[in-house]
C-alpha positions as CSV (number, residue, x, y, z in Angstrom):
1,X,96.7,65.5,91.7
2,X,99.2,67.2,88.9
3,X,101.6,69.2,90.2
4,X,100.9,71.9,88.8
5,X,98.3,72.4,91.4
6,X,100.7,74.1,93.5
7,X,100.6,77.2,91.3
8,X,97.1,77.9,92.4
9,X,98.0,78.6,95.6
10,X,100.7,81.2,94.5
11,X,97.9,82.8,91.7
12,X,95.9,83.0,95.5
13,X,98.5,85.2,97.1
14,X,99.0,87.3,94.2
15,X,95.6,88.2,94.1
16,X,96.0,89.2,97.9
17,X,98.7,91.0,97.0
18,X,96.7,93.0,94.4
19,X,94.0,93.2,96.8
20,X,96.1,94.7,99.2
21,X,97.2,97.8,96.8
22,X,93.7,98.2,95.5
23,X,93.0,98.8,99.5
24,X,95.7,101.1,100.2
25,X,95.0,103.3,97.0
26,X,91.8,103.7,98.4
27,X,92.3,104.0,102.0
28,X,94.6,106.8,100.9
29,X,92.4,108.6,98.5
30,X,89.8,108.8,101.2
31,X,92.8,110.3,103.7
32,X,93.5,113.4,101.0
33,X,89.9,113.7,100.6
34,X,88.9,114.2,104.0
35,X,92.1,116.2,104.8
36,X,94.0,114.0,107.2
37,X,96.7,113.5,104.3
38,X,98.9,115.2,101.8
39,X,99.5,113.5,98.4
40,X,102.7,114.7,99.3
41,X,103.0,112.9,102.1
42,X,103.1,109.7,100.4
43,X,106.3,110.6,98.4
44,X,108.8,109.7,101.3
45,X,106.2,106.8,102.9
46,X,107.1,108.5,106.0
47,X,104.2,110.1,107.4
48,X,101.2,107.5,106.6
49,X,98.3,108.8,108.0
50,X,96.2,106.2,110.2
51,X,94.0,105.2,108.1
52,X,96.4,103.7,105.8
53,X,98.9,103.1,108.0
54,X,98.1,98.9,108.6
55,X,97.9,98.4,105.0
56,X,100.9,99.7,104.4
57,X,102.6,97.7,106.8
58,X,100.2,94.5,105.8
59,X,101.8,95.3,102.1
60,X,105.2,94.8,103.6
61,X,104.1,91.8,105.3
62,X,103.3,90.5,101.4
63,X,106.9,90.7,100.8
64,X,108.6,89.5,103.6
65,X,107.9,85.8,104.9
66,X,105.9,85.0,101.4
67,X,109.2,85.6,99.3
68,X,110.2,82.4,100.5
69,X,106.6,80.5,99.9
70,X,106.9,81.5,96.2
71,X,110.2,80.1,96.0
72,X,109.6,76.9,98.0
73,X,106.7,76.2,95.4
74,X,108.8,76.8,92.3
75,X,111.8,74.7,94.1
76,X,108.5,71.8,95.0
77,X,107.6,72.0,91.2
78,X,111.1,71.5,89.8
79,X,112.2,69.0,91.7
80,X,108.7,67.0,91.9
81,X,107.5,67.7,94.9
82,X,104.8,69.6,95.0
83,X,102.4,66.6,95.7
84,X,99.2,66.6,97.5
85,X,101.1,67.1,101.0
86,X,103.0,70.0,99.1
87,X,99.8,71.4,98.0
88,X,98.3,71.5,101.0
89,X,100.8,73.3,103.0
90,X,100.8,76.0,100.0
91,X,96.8,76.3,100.6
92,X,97.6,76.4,104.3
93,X,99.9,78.9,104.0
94,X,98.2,81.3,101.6
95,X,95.0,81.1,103.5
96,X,96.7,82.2,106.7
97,X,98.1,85.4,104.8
98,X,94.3,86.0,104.1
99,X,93.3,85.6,107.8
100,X,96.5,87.8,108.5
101,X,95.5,90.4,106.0
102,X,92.0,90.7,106.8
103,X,92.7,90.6,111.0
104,X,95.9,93.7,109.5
105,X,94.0,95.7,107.8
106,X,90.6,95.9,110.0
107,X,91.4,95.9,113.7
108,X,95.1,94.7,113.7
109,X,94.6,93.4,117.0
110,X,97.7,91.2,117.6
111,X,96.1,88.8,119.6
112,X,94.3,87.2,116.2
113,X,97.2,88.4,113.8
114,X,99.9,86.5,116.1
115,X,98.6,83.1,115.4
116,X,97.5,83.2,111.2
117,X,101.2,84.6,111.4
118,X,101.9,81.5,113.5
119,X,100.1,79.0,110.9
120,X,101.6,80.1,107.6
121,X,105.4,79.9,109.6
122,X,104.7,76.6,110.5
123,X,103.2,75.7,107.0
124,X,106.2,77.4,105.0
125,X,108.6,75.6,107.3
126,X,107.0,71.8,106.3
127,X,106.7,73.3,102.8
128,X,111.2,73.6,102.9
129,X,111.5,69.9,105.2
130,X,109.3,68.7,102.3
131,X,111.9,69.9,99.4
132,X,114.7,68.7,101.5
133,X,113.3,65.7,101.8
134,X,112.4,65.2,98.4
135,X,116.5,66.0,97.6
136,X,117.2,64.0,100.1
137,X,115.4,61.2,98.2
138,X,116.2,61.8,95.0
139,X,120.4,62.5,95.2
């Protein structure tokens, strides 16, 4: 496996991410339409009506805990080790976010979110043992 595999998960998450503002441009377009919102209201982010109101906070979520995933791959590719085991933490990771997204944004019922959250931790947190192992190894 080339290491560049490790870029597909990444291309994966980004395409969450886009997913993610596709669905909250439309979850808000439906609140103005069907008067529970203001445009205005989305100036200040403060009052997000309900219906948009878990995507919003899911869209947070895509730049919180995944920061670090993108910059344990790039650190994994630069120094060699994004590998197969590297890979597969990535793919672990990124599919978790979508389990996360999809529990977020539909019935954000903690009780399914809490453990994709769990999963991708756990996966992110081998994914950084991984590259201090691998500069462990190499210095």
């Amino acid at each position: 496996m080339s290491q560049h595999a490790i870029f597909w998960p990444i291309i994966a998450h980004v395409a969450l991410v886009y997913a993610v503002y596709v669905l909250i441009g439309m979850r808000r377009k439906k609140a103005v339409e069907t008067g529970s919102a203001r445009v205005s209201q989305f100036r200040e982010n403060r009052d997000e009506p309900a219906e948009s109101l878990f995507v919003r906070n899911n869209l947070a979520n895509q730049f919180e805990l995944p920061v670090l995933f993108h910059a344990a791959c790039l650190a994994l590719f630069v120094t060699g080790g994004a590998g197969p085991i590297a890979v597969w933490l990535a793919w672990a990771f990124v599919l978790s976010r979508y389990a996360h997204a999809w529990v977020h944004v539909t019935s954000n019922r903690i009780r399914f979110r809490q453990p994709m959250f769990t999963l991708g931790f756990l996966a992110l947190g081998a994914m950084w043992v991984l590259l201090a192992l691998t500069l462990w190894n190499a210095g």
